[in-house]
N, C-alpha and C positions, 0 to 999 in steps of 0.2 A: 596464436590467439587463444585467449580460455574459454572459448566454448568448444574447441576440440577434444577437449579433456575431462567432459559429461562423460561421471563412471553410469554405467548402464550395466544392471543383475539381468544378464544371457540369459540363466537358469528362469526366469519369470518370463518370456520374450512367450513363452504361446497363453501362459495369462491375458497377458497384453493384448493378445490378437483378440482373443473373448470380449474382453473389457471393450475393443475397441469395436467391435460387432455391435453391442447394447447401444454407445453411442453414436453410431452410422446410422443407425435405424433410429433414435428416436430427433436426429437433426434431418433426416428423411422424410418423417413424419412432418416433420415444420414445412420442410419446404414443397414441400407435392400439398401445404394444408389439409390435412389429417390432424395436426396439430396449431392453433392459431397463434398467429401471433399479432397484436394489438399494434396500429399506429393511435398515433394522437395530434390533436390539434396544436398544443404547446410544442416549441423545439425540446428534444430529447436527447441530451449528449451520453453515450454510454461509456464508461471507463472499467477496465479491466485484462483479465488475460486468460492463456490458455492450459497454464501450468500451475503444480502448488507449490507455495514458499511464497517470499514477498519480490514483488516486480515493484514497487515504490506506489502504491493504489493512491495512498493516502497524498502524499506531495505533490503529484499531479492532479488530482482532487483542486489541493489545495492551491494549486497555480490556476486553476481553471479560474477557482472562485476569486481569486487576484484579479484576474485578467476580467472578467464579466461583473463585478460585483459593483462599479462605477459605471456603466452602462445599461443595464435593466436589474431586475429584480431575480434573484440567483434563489434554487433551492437543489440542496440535495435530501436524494430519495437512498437509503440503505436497508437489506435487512436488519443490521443491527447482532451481526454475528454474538453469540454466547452471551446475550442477553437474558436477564431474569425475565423477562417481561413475555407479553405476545402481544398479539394485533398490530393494529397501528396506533404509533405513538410523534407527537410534535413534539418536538424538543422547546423548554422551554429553559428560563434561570435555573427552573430548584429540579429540573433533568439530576438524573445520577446515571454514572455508568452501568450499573444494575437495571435500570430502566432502558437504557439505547444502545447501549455498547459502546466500547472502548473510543475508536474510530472516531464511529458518531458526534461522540460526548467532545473530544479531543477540538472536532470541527467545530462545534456549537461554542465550545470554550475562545474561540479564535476568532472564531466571525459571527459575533451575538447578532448581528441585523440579517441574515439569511435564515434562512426556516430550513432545520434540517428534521428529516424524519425518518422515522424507520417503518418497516413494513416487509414484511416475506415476501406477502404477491404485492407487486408492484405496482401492477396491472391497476388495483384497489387504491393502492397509495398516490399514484396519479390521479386518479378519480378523486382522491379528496383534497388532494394539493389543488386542484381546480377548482374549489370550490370554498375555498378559505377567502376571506376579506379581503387578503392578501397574495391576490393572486401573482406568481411566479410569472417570470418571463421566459425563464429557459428553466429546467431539469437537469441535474448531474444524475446519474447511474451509477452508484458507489460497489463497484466488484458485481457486475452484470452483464459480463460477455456469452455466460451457459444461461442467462437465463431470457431465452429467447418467445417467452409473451408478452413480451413488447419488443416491438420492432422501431428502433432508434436513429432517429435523423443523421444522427452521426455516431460512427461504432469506432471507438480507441480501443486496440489493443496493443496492449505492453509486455516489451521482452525483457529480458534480464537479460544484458551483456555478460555478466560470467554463466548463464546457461541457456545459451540459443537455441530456440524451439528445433532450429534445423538439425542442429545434430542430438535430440533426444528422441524416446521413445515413449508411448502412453506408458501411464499407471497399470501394473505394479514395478514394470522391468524400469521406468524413468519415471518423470515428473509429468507429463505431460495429460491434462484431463481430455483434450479433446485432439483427434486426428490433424496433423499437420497441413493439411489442406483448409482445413477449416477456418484458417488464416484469412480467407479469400471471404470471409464473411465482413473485415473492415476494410473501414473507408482511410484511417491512420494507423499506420504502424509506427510507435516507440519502440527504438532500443534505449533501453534505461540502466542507470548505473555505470556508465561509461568512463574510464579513467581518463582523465586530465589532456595526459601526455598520446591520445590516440592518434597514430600515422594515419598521412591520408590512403594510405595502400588499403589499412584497415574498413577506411569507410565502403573504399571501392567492393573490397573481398566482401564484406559484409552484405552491401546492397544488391551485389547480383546473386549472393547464394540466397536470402531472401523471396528472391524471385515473386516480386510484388508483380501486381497487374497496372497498367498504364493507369486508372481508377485510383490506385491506392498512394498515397503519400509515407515518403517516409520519413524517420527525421529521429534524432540523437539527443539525450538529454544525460547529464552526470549529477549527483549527488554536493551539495554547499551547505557544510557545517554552520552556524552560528554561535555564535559565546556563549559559553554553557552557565545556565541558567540556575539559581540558587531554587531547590526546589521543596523545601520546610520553614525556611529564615529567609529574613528581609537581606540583604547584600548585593553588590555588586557583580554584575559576571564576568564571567573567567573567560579572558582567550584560550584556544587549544595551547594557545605555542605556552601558555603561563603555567602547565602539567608539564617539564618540562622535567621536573624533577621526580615529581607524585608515583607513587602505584596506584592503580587504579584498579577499583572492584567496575567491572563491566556488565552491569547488571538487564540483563534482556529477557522480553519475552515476542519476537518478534519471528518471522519467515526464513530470515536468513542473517543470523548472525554472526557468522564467521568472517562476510563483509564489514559489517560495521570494526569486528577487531582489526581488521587488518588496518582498515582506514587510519585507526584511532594509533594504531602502531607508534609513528613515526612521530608522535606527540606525545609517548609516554614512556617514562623510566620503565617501568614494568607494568602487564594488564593481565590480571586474574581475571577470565570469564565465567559468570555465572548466568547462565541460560536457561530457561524454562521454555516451555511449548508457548510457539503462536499464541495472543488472546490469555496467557492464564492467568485464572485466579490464585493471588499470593494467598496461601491459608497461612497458620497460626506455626506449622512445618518452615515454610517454607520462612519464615519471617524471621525466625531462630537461625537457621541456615546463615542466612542474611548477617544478623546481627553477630553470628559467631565465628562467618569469614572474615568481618572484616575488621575484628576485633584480632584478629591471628597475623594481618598484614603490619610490615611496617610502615612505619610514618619519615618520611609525609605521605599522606593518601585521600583517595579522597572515590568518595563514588559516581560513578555516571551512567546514568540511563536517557531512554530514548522519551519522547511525545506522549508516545502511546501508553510504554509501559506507567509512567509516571499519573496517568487518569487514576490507576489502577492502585498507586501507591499512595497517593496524596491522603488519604482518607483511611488511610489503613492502621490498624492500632499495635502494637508490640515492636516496633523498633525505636531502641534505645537515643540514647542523646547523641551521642558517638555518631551514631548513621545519617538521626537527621540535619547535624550541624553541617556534614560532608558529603549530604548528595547532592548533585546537581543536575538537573534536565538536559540532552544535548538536541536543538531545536535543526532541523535540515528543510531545505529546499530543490527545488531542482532549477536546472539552467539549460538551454537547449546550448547544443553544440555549433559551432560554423555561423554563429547568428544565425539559427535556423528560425527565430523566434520570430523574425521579422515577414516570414512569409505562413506562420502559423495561423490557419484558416478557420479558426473557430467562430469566429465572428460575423464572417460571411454567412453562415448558416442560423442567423437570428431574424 
């Protein structure tokens, strides 16, 4: 199984213990109330996790809003990660991702009849989602597992199947921002990113090294490409299997992109990855880059990127003809495993 195979730096392991001292003590602080943390009258679903890289925030997010969005009135609450902007902000039409952030902007883009907003303190942002015309039925929690001043009717967190909180370490020596135990602060546990072909041995293994409490749920969700999406030009889209021949410039700026290559593998003649940091801004660098890999690839080719990265790209100036006629967006979902989805309890808590 690939979570046994979380490389961990020994040499950082009494960092780690420090690191994990500051936050003992200020999740202490919460819970003896030294520190507050706010309920509220609205349902509150919080989505997130315990480590850095991408655990899938955003597509679970995005199933929530599937799932609730024909039964009451849906809003998500984000800071609005590497935003130009401060305060709070409503996402409106003429929103930019300079204004909300990537994420944000992505959701807004997708589901124009939900009110998405962004806001640091939450705490405030709920305060004034209550008090819009248009008031919310339920709250999403967009990547607010650490941020523990609001205490949430229902707390999601999300694991990554290739890096299981159980077998890593805190920051610096692993990934992990918060103590392993601190698990025990939700109500669901996702493992996310699950491959296809998973043994039921796997689930078993999985679910007792977990070591959930009778309280908590657990439950399996894998990753579902859709037709990649023509993302400059009007056209029709493209199945994975119709790359069948293509090189592909793999263009990313996400958590964990080494997954997305592998996925993309077995659909592509050849994949040149080009990866930037989580959230970035393409500059005028990095766009020449762009323009000058994929001028060097043979043809047939064609480029693909992700949801997210594409917010970032659509509006961006300096790539040539060549990139925009052949890029294409690759749009994903998630699916729960086992039909898990049929006992997924989100709705009981409205």
């Amino acid at each position: 199984m690939e979570g046994n195979f979380i490389q961990i730096d020994k040499r950082l392991l009494p960092l780690s213990s420090l690191y994990g001292l500051g936050v003992k003590l200020r999740n202490m602080m919460f819970d003896c109330g030294l520190l507050k943390s706010r309920s509220f009258d609205i349902p509150v679903i919080s989505v997130g996790n315990i480590t850095v890289g991408g655990t899938g925030k955003t597509p679970h997010v995005e199933y929530l809003i599937r799932l609730l969005q024909d039964i009451c009135q849906v809003a998500v609450l984000s800071r609005g990660y590497k935003r130009k902007s401060i305060g709070y902000i409503l996402a409106d039409e003429n929103s930019t991702v300079e204004d909300i952030g990537d994420e944000p902007y992505q959701m807004k883009q997708k589901f124009p009849d939900i009110s998405v907003v962004v806001d640091k303190n939450r705490c405030h942002g709920i305060e004034m989602l209550q008090q819009h015309d248009k008031k919310p039925d339920v709250i999403l929690l967009d990547d607010a597992y650490q941020h523990r001043y609001v205490k949430p009717g229902v707390n999601i967190l999300l694991v990554d199947y290739h890096r299981l909180i159980i077998y890593d370490e805190l920051l610096p020596a692993g990934r992990l921002r918060e103590p392993l135990t601190e698990k025990n602060r939700a109500d669901i546990v996702i493992v996310t990113k699950c491959p296809n072909e998973m043994k039921p041995i796997e689930y078993r293994v999985i679910t007792k090294a977990m070591d959930l409490y009778p309280y908590q749920q657990l439950f399996f969700t894998t990753i579902e490409y859709g037709k990649l999406q023509p993302l400059f030009k009007a056209g029709n889209p493209r199945g994975l299997q119709e790359m069948n021949d293509d090189n592909v410039l793999l263009l990313s700026g996400i958590g964990s992109p080494q997954q997305l290559t592998n996925d993309l593998s077995p659909y592509c003649n050849h994949i040149t990855p080009l990866a930037f940091s989580d959230h970035h801004h393409f500059s005028q660098r990095d766009i020449q880059l762009i323009n000058d890999t994929f001028a060097a690839m043979k043809a047939p080719k064609c480029i693909v990127t992700t949801e997210k990265d594409a917010t970032r790209l659509k509006n961006i100036k300096g790539l040539n003809d060549e990139v925009a006629d052949n890029c294409y967006t690759l749009p994903i979902t998630i699916r729960f495993m086992l039909e898990q989805e049929k006992s997924f309890p989100i709705t009981v808590f409205l």
